[in-house]
Each structure stands twice: as C-alpha cells, then as structure tokens.
C-alpha positions in Angstrom: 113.6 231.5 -31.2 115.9 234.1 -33.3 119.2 234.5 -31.8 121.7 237.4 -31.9 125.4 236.5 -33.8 126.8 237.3 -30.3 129.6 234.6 -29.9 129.7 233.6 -33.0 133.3 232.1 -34.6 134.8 233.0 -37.9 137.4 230.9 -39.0 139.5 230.3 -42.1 141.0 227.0 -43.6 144.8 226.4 -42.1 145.5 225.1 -45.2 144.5 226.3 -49.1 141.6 224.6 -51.0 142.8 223.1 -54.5 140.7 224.6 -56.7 140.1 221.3 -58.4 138.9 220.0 -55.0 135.7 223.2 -55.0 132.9 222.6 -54.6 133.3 220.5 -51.6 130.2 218.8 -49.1 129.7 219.5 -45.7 131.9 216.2 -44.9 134.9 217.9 -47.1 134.6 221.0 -45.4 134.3 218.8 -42.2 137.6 217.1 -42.7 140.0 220.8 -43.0 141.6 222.4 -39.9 140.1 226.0 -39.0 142.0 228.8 -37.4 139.3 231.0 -35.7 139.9 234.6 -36.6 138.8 236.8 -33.2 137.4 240.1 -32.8 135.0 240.5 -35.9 133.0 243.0 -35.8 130.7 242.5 -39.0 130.2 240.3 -41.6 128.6 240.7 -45.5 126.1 238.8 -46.8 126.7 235.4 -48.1 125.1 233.1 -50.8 125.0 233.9 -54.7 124.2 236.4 -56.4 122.5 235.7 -60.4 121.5 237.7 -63.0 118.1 238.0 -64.5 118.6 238.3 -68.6 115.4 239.5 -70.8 114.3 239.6 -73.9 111.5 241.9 -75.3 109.1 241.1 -77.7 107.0 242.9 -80.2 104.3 239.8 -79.7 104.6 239.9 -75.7 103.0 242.4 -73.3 105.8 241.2 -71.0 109.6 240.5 -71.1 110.5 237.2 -71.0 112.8 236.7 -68.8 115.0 233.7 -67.7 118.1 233.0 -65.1 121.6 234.3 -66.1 124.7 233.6 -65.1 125.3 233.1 -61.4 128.5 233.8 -59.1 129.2 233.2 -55.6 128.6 236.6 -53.4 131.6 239.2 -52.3 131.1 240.2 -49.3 133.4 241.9 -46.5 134.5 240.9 -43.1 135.5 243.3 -40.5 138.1 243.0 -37.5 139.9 244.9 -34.7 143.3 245.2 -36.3 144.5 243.0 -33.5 147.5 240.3 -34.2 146.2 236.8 -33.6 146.8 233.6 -35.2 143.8 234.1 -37.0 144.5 237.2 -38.3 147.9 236.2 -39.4 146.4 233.1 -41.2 143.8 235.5 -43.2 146.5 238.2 -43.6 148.6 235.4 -45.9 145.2 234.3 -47.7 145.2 237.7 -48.9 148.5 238.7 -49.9 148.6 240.1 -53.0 150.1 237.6 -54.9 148.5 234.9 -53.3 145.6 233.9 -55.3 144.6 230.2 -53.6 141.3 229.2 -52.6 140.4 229.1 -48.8 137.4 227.6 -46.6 135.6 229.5 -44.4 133.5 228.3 -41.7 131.3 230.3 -39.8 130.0 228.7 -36.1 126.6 230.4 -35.0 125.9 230.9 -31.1 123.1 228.2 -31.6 125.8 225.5 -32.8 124.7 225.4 -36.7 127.8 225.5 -38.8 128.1 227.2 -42.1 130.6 226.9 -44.6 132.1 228.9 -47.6 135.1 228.9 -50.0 136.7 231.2 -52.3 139.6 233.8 -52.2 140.4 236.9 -49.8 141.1 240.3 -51.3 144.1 242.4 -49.7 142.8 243.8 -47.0 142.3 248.1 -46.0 142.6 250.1 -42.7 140.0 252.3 -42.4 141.1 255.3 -40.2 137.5 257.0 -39.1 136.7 259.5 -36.6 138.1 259.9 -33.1 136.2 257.1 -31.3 136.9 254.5 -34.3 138.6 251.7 -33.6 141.5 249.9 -35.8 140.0 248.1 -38.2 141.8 245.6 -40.9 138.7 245.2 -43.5 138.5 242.7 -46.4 136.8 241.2 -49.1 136.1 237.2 -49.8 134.7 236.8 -53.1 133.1 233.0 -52.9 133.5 230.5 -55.4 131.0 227.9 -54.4 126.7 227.9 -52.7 127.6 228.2 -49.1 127.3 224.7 -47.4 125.2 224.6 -44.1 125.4 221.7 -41.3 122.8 219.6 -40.8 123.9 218.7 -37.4 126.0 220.7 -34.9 129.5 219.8 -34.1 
C-alpha cells in the first residue's frame, strides 16, 4: 500500500559528523542523537546524482558512453519560519561560517527510517503573495548514498 509523507519526522544530528567519520552505516547513523525539526512543508529529492561522459567515434554508429563522476544530491527543505529546537539546531548547521558535516534522518509514517549526511546552506525567507506563509528555506548538499533501515525503530 503507498502511503502519503503525512506525519513524517525530519530531524538533524545534535551533534556534527567528522568528516573523516562519512560515510557512516545504518548502525553509525543509529548511534547519533536527532533533534526533530517541525513544520516542514516539502522536501527535495535525495540520492546521487552522476554524470554520463561520451566519447564519439568515427568507427562507431553510437557514442560510447560510460559513468562519470558522481556526487551526492542538493536538494532543499522547507519550513514555517517557526522557532523550535529544531530549527535552532538547523539554523547553526547553516551559519555561514560553519562548514561541518551533519546527519539527517528522515522517519516515514510507515516506520522506515532513512538517513543522509552532508552540509546545510544558509538558509532564505521567501516573502510570496498575500496568503503565503513564512517560510525559512534551505539547501543540504549530501556528501554520502542515503542509508535506508532495514528494520523500523
């Protein structure tokens, strides 16, 4: 049965992620504290995104073509621009000069867990049209293949 992301939980590491620690397993991502981040409203795809390089040939009819180089997906997260715990916590992971690693961990409605690291871009405030709501808007640029749970906490 396909389920809806209704009450679903972000969250984000309480602590930073040494670099030299990524990529972690679903037991290292397991073993870090989460503070849930409330109110999101969207979420960006995740997983990674590679590049297809080719090469043509005078002696080919077609391009040979082979798997590039591959990065972890930047995506964006929306929120109300609420003060929570949560939002405090992802409003230091992306202060400007703050340039640490961070797990995230993303509870589906169903109990499947799935993880992710990487860093969090300063965030924006779109304004929008007379019925928009406050929004705090911002980008995590992964630096690791999303981690899913094989069991549910």
């Amino acid at each position: 049965m396909a389920n809806t992301n209704i009450g679903g939980v972000f969250s984000i590491s309480t602590a930073p992620v040494e670099s030299d620690d990524l990529p972690l397993d679903e037991s290292g991502f397991g073993s870090l504290t989460y503070t849930p981040v409330p109110n999101m409203g969207s979420h960006g795809d995740t997983g990674v995104e590679q590049n297809i390089v080719s090469y043509p040939t005078w002696d080919n009819l077609l391009t040979v073509q082979q798997k590039g180089s591959a990065t972890g997906a930047q995506y964006e997260v929306r929120f109300l621009d609420e003060e929570s715990a949560g939002m405090t916590a992802l409003l230091a992971a992306a202060a400007i000069d703050n340039g640490n690693q961070y797990a995230f961990k993303i509870e589906w409605p169903d109990g499947r867990i799935e993880y992710n690291a990487g860093i969090v871009t300063a965030p924006s405030f779109p304004k929008g049209e007379n019925e928009a709501f406050a929004e705090a808007v911002f980008t995590i640029a992964a630096n690791q293949e999303i981690v899913k749970s094989t069991t549910p906490e």
